[in-house]
CHARMM-style PDB file with segment names, atoms N, HN, CA, C and O in Angstrom:
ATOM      1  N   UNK     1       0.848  -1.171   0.000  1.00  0.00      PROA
ATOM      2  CA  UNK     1       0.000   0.000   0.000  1.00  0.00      PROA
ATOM      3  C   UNK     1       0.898   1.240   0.000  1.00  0.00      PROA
ATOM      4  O   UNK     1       1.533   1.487   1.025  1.00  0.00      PROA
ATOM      5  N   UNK     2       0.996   1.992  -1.006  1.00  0.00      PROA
ATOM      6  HN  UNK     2       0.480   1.791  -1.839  1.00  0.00      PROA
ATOM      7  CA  UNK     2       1.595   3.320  -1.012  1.00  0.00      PROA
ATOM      8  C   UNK     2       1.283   4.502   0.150  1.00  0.00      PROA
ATOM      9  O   UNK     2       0.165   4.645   0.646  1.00  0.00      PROA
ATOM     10  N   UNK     3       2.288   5.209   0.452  1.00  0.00      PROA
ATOM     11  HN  UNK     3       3.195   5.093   0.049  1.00  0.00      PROA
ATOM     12  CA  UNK     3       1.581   6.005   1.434  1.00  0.00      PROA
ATOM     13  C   UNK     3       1.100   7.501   0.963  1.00  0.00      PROA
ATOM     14  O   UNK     3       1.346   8.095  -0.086  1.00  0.00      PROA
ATOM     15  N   UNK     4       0.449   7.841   1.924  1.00  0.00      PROA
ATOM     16  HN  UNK     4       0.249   7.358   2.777  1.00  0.00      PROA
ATOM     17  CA  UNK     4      -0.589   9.025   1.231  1.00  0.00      PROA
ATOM     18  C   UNK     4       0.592  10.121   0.832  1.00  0.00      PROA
ATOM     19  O   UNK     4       1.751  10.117   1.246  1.00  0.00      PROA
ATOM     20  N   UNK     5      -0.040  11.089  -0.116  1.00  0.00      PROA
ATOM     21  HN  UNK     5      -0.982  11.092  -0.453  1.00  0.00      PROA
ATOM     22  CA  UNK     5       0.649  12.103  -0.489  1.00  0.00      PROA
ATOM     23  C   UNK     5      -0.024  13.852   0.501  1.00  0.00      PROA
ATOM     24  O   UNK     5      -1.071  14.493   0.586  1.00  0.00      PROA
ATOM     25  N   UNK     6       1.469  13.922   1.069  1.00  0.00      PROA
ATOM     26  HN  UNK     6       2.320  13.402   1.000  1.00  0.00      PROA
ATOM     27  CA  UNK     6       1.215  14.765   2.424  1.00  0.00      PROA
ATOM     28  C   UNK     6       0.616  16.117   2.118  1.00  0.00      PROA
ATOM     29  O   UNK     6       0.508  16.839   3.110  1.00  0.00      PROA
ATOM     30  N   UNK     7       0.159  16.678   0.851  1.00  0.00      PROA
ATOM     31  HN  UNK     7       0.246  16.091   0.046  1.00  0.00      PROA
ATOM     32  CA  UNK     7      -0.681  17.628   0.194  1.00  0.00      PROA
ATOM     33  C   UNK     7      -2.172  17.151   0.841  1.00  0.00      PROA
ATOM     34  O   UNK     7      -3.043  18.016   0.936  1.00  0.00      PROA
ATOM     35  N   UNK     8      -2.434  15.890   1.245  1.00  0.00      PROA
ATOM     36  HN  UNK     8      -1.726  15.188   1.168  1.00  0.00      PROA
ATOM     37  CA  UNK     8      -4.068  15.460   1.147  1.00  0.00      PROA
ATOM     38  C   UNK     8      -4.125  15.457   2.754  1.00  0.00      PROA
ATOM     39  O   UNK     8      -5.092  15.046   3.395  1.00  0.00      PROA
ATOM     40  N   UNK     9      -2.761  16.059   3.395  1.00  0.00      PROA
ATOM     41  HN  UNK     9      -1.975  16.392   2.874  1.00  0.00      PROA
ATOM     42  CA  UNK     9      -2.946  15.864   5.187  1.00  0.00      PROA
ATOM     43  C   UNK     9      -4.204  16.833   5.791  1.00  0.00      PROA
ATOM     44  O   UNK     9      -4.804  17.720   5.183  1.00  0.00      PROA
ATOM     45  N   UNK    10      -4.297  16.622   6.431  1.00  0.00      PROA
ATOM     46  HN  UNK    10      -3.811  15.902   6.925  1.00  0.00      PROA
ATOM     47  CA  UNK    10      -5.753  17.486   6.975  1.00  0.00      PROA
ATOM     48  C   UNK    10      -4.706  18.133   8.464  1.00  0.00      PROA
ATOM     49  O   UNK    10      -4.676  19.360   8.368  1.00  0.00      PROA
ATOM     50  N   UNK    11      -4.023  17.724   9.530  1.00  0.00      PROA
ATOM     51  HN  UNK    11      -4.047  16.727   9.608  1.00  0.00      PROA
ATOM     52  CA  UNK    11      -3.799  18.212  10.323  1.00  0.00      PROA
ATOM     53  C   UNK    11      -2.157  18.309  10.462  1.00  0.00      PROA
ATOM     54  O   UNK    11      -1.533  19.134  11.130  1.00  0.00      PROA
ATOM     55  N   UNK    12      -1.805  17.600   9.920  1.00  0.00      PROA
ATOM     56  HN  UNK    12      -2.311  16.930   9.378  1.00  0.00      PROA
ATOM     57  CA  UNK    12      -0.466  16.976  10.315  1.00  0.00      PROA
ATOM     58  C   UNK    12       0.417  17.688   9.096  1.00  0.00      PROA
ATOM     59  O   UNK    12       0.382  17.547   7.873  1.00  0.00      PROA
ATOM     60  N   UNK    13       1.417  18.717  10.191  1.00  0.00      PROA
ATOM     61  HN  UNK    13       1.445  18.832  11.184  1.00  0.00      PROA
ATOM     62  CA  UNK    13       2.071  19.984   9.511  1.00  0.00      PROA
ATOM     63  C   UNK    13       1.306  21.145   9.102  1.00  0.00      PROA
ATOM     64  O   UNK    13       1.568  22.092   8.360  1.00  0.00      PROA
ATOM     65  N   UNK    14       0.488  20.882   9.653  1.00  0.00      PROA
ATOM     66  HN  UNK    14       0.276  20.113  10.256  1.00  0.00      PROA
ATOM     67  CA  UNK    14      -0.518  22.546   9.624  1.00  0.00      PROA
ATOM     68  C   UNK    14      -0.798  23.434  10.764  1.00  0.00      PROA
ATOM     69  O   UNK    14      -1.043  22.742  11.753  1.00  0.00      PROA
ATOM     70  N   UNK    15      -0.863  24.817  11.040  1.00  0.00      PROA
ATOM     71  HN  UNK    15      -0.664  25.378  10.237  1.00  0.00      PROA
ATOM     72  CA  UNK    15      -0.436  25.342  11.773  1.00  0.00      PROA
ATOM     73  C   UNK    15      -2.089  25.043  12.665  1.00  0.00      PROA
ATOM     74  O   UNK    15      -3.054  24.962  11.904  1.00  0.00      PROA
ATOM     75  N   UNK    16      -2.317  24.924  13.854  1.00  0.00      PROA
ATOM     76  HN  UNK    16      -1.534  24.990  14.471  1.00  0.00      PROA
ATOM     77  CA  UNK    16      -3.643  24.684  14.421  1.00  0.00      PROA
ATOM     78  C   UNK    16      -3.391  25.901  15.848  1.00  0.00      PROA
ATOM     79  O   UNK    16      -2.403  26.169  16.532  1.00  0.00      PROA
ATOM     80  N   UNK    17      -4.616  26.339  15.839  1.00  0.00      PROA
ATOM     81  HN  UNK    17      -5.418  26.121  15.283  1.00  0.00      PROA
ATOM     82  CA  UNK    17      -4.914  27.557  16.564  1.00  0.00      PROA
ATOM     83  C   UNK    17      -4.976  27.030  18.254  1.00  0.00      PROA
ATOM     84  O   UNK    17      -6.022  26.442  18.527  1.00  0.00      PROA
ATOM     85  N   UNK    18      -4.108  27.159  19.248  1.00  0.00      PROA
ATOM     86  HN  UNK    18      -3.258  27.636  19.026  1.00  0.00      PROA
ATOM     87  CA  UNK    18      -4.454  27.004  20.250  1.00  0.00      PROA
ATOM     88  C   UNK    18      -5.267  28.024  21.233  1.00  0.00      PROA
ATOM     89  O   UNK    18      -4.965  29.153  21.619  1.00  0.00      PROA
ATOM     90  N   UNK    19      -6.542  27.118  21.527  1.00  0.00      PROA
ATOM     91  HN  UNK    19      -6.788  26.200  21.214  1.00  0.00      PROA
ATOM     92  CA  UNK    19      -7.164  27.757  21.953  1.00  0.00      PROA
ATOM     93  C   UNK    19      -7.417  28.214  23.439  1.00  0.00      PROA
ATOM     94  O   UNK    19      -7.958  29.234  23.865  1.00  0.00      PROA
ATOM     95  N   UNK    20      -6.910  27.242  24.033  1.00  0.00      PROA
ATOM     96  HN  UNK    20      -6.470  26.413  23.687  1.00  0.00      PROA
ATOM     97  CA  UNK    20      -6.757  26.794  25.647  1.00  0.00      PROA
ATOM     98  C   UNK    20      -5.528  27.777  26.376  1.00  0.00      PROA
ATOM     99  O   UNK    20      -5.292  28.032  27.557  1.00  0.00      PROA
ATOM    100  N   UNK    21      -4.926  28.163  25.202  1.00  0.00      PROA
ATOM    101  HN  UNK    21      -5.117  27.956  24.242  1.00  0.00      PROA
ATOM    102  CA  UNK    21      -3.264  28.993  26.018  1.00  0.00      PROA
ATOM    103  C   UNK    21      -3.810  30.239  26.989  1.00  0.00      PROA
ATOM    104  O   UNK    21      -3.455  30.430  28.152  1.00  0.00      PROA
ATOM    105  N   UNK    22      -4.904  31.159  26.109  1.00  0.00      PROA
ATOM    106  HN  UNK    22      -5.193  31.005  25.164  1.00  0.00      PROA
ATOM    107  CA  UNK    22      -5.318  32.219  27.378  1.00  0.00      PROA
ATOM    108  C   UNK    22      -5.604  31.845  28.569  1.00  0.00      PROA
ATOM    109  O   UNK    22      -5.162  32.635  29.403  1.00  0.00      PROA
ATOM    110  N   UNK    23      -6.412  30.572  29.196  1.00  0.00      PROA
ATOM    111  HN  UNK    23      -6.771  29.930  28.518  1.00  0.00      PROA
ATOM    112  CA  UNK    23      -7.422  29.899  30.301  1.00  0.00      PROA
ATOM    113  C   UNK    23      -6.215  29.830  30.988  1.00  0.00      PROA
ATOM    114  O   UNK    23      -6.060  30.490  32.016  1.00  0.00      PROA
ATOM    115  N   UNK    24      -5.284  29.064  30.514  1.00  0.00      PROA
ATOM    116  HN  UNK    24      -5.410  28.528  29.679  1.00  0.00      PROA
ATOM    117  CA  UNK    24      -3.835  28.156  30.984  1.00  0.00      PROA
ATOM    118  C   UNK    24      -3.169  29.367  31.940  1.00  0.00      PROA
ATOM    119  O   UNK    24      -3.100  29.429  33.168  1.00  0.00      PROA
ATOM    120  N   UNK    25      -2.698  30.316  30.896  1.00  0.00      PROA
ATOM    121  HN  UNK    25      -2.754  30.266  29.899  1.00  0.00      PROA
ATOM    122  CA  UNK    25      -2.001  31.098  31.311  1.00  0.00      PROA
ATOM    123  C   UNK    25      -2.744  31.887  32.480  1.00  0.00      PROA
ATOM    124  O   UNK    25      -2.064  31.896  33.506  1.00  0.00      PROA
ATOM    125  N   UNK    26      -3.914  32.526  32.587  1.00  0.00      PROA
ATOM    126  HN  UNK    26      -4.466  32.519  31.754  1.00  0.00      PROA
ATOM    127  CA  UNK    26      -4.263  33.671  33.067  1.00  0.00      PROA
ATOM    128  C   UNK    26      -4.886  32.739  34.932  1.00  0.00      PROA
ATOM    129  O   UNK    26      -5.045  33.311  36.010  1.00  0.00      PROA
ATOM    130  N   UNK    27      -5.077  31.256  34.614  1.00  0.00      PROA
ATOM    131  HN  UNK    27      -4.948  30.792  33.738  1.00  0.00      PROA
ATOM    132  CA  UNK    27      -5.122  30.541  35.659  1.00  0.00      PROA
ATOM    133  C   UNK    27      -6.524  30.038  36.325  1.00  0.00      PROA
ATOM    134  O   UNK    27      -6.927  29.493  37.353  1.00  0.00      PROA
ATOM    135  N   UNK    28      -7.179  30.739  34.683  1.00  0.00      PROA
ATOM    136  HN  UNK    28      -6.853  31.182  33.848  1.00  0.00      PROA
ATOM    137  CA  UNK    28      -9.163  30.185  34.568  1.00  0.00      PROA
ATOM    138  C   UNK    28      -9.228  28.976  34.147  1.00  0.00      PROA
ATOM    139  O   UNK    28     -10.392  28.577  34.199  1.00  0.00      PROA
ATOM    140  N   UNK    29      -8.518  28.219  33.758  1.00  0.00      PROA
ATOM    141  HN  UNK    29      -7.573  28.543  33.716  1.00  0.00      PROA
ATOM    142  CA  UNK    29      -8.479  26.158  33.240  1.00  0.00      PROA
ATOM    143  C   UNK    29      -8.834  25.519  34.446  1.00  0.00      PROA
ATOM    144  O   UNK    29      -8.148  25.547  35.469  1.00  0.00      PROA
ATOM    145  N   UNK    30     -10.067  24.862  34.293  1.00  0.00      PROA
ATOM    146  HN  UNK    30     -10.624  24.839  33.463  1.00  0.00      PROA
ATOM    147  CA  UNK    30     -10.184  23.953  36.096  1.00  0.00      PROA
ATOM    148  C   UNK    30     -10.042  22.481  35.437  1.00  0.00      PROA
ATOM    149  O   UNK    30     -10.712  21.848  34.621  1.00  0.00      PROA
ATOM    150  N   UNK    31      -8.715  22.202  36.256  1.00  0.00      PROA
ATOM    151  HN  UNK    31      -8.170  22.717  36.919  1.00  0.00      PROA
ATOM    152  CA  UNK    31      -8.377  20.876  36.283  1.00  0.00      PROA
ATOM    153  C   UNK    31      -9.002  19.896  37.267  1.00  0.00      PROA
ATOM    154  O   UNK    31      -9.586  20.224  38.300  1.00  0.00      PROA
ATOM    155  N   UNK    32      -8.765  18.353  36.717  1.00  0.00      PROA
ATOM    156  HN  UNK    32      -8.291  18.087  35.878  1.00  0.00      PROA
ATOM    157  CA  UNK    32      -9.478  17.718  38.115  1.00  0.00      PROA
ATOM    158  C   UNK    32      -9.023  17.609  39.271  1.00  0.00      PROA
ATOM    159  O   UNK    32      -9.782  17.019  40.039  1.00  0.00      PROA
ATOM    160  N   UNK    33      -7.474  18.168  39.959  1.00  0.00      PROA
ATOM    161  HN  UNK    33      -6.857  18.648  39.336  1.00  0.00      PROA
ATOM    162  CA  UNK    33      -6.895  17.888  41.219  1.00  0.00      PROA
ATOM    163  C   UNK    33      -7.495  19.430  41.873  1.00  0.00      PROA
ATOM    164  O   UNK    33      -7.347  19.746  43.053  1.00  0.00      PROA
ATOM    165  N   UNK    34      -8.441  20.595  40.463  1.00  0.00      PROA
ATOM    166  HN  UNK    34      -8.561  20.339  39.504  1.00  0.00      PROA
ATOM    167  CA  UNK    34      -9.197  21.374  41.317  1.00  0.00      PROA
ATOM    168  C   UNK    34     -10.354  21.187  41.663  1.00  0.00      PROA
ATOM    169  O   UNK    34     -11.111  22.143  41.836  1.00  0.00      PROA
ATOM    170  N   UNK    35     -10.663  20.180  41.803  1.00  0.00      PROA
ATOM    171  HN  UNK    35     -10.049  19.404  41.663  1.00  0.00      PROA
ATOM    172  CA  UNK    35     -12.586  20.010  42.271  1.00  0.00      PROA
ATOM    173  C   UNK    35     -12.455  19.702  43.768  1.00  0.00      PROA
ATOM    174  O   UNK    35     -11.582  19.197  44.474  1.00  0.00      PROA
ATOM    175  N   UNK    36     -13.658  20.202  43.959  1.00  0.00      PROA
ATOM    176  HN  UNK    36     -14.367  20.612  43.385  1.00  0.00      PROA
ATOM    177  CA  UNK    36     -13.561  20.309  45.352  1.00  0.00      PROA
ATOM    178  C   UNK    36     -15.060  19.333  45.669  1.00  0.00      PROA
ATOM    179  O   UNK    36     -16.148  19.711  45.234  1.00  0.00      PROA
ATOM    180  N   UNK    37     -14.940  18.366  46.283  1.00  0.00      PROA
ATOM    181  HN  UNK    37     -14.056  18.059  46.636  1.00  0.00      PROA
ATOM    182  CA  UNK    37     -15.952  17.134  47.031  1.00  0.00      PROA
ATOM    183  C   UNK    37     -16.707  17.485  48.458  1.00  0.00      PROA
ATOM    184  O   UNK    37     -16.241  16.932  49.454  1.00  0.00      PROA
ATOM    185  N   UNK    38     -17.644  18.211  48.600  1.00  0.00      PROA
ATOM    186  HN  UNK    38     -18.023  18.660  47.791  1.00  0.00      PROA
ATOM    187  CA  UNK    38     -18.277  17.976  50.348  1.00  0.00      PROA
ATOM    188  C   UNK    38     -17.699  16.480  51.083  1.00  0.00      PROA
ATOM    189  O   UNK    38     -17.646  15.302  50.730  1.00  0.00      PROA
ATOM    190  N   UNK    39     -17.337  17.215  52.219  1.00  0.00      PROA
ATOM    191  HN  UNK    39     -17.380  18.172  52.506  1.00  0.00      PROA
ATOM    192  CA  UNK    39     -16.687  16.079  52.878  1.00  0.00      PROA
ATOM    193  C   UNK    39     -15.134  15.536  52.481  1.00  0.00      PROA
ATOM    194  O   UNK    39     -14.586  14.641  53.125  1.00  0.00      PROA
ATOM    195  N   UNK    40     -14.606  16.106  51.504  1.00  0.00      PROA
ATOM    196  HN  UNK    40     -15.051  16.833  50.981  1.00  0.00      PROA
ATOM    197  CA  UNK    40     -13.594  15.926  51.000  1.00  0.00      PROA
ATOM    198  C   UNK    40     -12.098  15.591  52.284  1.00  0.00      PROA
ATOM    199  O   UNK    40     -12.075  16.287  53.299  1.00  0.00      PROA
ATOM    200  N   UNK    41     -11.251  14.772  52.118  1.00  0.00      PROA
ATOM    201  HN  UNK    41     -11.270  14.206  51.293  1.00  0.00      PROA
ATOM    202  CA  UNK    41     -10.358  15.545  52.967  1.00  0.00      PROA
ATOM    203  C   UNK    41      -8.936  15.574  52.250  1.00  0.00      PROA
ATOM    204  O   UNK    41      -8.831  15.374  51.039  1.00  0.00      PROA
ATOM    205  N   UNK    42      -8.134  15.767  52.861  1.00  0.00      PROA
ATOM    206  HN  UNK    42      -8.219  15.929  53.844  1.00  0.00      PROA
ATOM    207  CA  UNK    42      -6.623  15.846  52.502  1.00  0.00      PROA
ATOM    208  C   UNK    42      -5.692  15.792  53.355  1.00  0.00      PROA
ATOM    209  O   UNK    42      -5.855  16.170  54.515  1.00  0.00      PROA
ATOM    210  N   UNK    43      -4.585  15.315  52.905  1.00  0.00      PROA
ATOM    211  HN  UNK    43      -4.452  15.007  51.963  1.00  0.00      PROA
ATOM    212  CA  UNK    43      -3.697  14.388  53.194  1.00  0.00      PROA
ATOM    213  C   UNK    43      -2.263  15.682  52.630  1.00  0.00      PROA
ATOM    214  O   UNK    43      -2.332  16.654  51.878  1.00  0.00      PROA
ATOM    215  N   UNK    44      -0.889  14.987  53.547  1.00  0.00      PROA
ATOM    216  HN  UNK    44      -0.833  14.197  54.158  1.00  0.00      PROA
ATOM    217  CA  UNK    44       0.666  15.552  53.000  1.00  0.00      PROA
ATOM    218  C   UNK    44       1.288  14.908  53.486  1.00  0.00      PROA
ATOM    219  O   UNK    44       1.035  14.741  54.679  1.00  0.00      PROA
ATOM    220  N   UNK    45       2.241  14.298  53.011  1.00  0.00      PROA
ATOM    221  HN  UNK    45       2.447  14.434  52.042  1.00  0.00      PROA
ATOM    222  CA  UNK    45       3.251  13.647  53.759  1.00  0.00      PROA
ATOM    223  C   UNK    45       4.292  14.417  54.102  1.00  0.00      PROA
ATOM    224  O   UNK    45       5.031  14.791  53.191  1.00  0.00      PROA
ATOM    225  N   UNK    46       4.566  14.799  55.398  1.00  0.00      PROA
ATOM    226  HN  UNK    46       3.966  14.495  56.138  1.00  0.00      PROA
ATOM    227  CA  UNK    46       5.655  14.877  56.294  1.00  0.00      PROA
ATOM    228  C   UNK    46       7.258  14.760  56.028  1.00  0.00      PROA
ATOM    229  O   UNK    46       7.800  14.001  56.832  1.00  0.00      PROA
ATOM    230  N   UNK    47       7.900  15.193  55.324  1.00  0.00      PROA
ATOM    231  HN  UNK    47       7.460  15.809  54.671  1.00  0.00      PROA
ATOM    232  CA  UNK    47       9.060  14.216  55.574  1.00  0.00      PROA
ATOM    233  C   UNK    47      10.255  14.994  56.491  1.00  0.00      PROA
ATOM    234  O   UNK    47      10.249  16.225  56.508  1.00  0.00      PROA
ATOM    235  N   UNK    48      11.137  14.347  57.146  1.00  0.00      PROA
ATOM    236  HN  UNK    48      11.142  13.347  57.131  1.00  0.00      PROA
ATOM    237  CA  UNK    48      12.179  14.477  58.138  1.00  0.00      PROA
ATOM    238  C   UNK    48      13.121  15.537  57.791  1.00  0.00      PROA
ATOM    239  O   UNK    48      13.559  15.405  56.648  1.00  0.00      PROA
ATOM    240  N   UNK    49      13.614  16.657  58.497  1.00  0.00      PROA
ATOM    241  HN  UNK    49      13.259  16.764  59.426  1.00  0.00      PROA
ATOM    242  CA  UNK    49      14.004  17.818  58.300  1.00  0.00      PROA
ATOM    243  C   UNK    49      15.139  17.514  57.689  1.00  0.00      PROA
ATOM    244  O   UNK    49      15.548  18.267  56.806  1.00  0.00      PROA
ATOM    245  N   UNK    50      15.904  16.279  58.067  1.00  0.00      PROA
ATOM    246  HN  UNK    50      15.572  15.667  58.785  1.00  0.00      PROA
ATOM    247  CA  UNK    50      17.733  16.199  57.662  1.00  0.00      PROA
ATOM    248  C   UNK    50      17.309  14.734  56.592  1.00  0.00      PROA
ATOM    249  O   UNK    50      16.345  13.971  56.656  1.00  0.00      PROA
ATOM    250  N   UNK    51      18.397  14.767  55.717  1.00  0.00      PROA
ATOM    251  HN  UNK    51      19.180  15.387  55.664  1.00  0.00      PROA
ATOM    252  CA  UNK    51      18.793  13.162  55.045  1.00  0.00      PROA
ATOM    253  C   UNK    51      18.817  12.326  55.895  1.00  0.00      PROA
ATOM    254  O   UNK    51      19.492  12.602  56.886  1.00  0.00      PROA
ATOM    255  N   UNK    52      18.302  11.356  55.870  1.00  0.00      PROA
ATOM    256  HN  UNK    52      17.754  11.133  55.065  1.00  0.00      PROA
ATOM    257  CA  UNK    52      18.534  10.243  57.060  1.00  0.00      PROA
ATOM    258  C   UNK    52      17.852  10.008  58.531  1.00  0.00      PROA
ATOM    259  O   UNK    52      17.962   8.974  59.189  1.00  0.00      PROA
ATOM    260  N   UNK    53      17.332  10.846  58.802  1.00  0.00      PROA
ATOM    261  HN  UNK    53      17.242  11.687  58.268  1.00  0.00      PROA
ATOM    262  CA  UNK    53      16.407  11.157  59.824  1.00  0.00      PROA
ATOM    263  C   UNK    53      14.669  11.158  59.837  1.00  0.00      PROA
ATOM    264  O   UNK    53      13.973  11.389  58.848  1.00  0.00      PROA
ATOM    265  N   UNK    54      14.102  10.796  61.397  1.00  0.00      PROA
ATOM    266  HN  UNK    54      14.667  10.608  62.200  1.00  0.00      PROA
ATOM    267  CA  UNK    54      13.452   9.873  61.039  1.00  0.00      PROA
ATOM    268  C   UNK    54      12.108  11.355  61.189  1.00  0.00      PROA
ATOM    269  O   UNK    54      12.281  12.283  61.980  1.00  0.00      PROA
ATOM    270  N   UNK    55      11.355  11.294  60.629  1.00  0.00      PROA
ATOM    271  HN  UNK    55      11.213  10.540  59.987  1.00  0.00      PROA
ATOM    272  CA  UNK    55      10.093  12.189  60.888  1.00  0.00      PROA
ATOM    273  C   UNK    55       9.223  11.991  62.472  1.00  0.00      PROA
ATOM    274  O   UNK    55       8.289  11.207  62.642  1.00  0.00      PROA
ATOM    275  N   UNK    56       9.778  12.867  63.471  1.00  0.00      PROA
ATOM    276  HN  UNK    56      10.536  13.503  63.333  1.00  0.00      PROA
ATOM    277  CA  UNK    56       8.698  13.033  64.759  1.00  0.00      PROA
ATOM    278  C   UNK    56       7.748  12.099  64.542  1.00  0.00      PROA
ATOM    279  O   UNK    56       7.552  11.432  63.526  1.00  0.00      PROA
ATOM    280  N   UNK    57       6.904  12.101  66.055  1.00  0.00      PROA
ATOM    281  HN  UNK    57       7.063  12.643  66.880  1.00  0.00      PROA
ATOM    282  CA  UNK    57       5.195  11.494  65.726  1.00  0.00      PROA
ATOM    283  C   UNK    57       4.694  12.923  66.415  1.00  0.00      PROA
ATOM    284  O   UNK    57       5.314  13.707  67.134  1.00  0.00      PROA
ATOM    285  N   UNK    58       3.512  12.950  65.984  1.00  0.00      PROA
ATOM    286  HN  UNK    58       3.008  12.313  65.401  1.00  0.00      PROA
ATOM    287  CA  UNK    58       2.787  13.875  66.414  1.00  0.00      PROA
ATOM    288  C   UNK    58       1.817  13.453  67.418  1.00  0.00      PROA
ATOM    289  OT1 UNK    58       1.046  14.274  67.916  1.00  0.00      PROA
TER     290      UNK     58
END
């Protein structure tokens, strides 16, 4: 099967308008680690001030 002739490409090497860059940038894009759940909670892990050392208990 011959391969296509890249004159008949529809996307591929053509310049495409991004549309998403203003939202992105200006910091209006809601991602899913931004949704917020009633009852939700959250979590961080702790880690030990020096290399090698063990993290307090609280």
């Amino acid at each position: 099967m011959p391969l296509r002739d890249p004159q008949s490409f529809r996307w591929i090497g053509k310049p495409v308008p991004r549309l998403d860059i203003h939202d992105k940038s200006t910091g209006r894009a809601r991602y899913s680690i931004d949704q917020r759940v009633e009852g939700m909670l959250q979590a961080a892990v702790q880690h030990a001030p020096r290399l090698g050392a063990e993290p307090a208990r609280c």
